[in-house]
N, C-alpha and C positions, 0 to 999 in steps of 0.2 A: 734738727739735724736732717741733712737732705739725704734725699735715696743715691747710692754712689750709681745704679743703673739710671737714672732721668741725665745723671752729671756728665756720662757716659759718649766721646763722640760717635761711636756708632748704634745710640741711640734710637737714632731715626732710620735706622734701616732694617726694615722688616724681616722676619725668621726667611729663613729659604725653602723655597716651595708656595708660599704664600702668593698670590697675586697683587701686583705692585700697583694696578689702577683699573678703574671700569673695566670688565669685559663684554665685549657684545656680545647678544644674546645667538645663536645659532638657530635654524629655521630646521626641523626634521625635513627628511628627505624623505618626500610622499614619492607613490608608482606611480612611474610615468613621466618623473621628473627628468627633465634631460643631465645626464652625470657630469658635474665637475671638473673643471681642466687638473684641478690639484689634487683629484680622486686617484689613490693608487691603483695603478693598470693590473691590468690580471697577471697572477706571473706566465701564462702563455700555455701550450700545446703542443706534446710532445713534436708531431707534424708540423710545425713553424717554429720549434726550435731545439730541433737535435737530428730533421732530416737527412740533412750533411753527413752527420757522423756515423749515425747508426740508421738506415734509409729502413730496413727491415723491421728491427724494434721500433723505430719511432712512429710505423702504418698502424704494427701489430696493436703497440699501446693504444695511439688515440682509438683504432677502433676497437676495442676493449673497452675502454673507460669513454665513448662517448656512447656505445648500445647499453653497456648493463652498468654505467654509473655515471648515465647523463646530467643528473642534477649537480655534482662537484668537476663535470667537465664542463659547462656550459659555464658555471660559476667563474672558471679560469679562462673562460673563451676571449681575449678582448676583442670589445666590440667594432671597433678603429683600426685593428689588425689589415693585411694586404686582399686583396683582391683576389690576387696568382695563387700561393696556398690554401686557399680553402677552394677554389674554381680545380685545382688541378686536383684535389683531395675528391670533389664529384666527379672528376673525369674518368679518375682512375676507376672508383668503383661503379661507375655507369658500364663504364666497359666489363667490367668483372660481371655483373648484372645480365651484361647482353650476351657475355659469352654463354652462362649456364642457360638462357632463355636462347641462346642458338643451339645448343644442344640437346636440349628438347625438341625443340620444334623440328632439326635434321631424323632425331630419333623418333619422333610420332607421324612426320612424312613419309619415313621410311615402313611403316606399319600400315602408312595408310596407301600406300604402294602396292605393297602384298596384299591388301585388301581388296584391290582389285580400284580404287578411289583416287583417280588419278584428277587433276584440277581443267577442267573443261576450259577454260579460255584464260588469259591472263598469267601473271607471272608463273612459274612452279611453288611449291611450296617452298622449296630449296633456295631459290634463287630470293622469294620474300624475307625467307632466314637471314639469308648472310647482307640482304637490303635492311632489315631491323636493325642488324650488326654495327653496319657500317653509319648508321643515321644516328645509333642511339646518344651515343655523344655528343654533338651537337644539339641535337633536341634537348640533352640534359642539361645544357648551359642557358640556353635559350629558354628554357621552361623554368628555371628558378629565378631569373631577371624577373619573368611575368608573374609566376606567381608570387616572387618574392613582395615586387611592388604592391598584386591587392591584397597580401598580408598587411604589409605595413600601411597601407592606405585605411586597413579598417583598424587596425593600432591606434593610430592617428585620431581616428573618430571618438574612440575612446581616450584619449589621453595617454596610451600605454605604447610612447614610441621613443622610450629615451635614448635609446641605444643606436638610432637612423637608421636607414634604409641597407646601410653596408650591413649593420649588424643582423639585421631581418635574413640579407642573403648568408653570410655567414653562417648563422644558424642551419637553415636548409641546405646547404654546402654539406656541413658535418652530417647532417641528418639520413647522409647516405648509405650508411653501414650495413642497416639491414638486408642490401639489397643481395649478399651474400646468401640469404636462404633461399633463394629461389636455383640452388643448390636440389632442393625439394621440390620435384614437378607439382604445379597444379596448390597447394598446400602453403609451399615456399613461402610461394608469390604474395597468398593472403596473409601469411603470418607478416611477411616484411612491409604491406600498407601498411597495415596497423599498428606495430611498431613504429613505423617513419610518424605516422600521428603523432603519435606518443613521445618522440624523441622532438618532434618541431614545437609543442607546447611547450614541453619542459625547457626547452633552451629559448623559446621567444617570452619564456615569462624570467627566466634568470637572463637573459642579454637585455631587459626592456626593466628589469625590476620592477616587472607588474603582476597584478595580480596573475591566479593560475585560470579563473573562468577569464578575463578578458583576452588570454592566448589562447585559451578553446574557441570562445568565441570566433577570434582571427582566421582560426586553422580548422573549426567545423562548419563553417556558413558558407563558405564556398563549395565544400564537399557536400552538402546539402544541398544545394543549390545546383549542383553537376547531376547530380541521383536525381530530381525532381524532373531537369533536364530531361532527363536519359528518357524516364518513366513515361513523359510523357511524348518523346517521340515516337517512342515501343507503341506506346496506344495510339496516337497519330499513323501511325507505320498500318498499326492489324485494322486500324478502321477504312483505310484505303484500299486495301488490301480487300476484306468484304466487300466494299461498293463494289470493285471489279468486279466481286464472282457475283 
């Protein structure tokens, strides 16, 4: 007697869920690998997508969530996002930046005024302040193109640049938040480097899906390399400096 399931027309169609033929095998996605056209986009940044509506909350937010929870902002950052929001996102706090650093420098000119320490040749203090002011913007655009690029150019070397070059300035774009403690004369300023450090590793190793030492590497070898600079001019400086006398 036959099995009435073999005699069965839909016999030959397999349970559901099952796989109906070969599947290809999928390659893991190692760091550094450049991301997928069919890779789901980040859902986005409050700052590129609710500025419109809420311009105040949506500053407040991102810089919130990109200083003190850079690793799942960066995670949402995408990397292919525009040019204009993130460039207008440093502009704005380059200026915020330069305004607390004009107002120190109006209020310690002014000190060193009463001091009796007035500037022997050359601009005033004052007039340097509001020149800082008016430049720092510009500089601040112009200085993340350049360092952005020999970030990603030493990305590159290592394999850890999946994310392009937009996304390398992206990254530094956001990475400006800090520059709100310089609120805190003198202090501020240090605490906000090294934060900014801190926030352009973390978001060039999530926008690059690379390792976390290969975005140190990125973001401490040049600043190594600026200090060694420095150092050795300072001692080039004092050794000229002796021969004279």
């Amino acid at each position: 007697m036959s099995d009435p399931r073999q005699d069965s027309p839909f016999s030959e169609i397999p349970p559901t869920g099952e796989p109906t033929g070969p599947t290809e095998p999928t390659e893991p996605v190692r760091p550094g690998d450049p991301r997928p056209e069919s890779e789901a986009v980040p859902a986005g940044i409050p700052w590129e997508t609710r500025l419109s509506e809420d311009p105040l909350g949506a500053t407040w937010q991102t810089w919130r969530e990109s200083v003190f929870s850079p690793d799942s902002f960066y995670r949402a950052l995408p990397p292919r996002g525009g040019w204009l929001p993130a460039l207008g996102y440093l502009v704005l706090f380059s200026i915020i930046g330069a305004f607390f650093s004009l107002i120190w420098s109006l209020a310690f000119s002014g000190i060193a005024v009463r001091a009796g320490e007035g500037a022997e040749a050359g601009l005033s203090p004052v007039a340097e302040a509001f020149l800082s002011f008016f430049i720092t913007p510009f500089a601040a655009v112009l200085g993340v193109f350049l360092i952005g690029g020999l970030y990603h150019l030493l990305l590159m070397l290592m394999n850890a640049a999946g994310g392009g070059y937009r996304g390398t300035v992206r990254v530094l774009c956001y990475a400006a938040g800090p520059v709100v403690f310089g609120i805190v004369p003198i202090l501020g300023n240090l605490v906000a480097t090294v934060w900014w450090v801190v926030l352009a590793i973390v978001g060039l190793r999530n926008v690059h899906r690379t390792d976390t030492w290969k975005a140190a590497v990125a973001v401490l070898v040049p600043v190594a390399l600026l200090m060694l600079i420095t150092i050795f001019a300072v001692i080039a400086a004092v050794a000229v400096g002796l021969m004279v006398l």
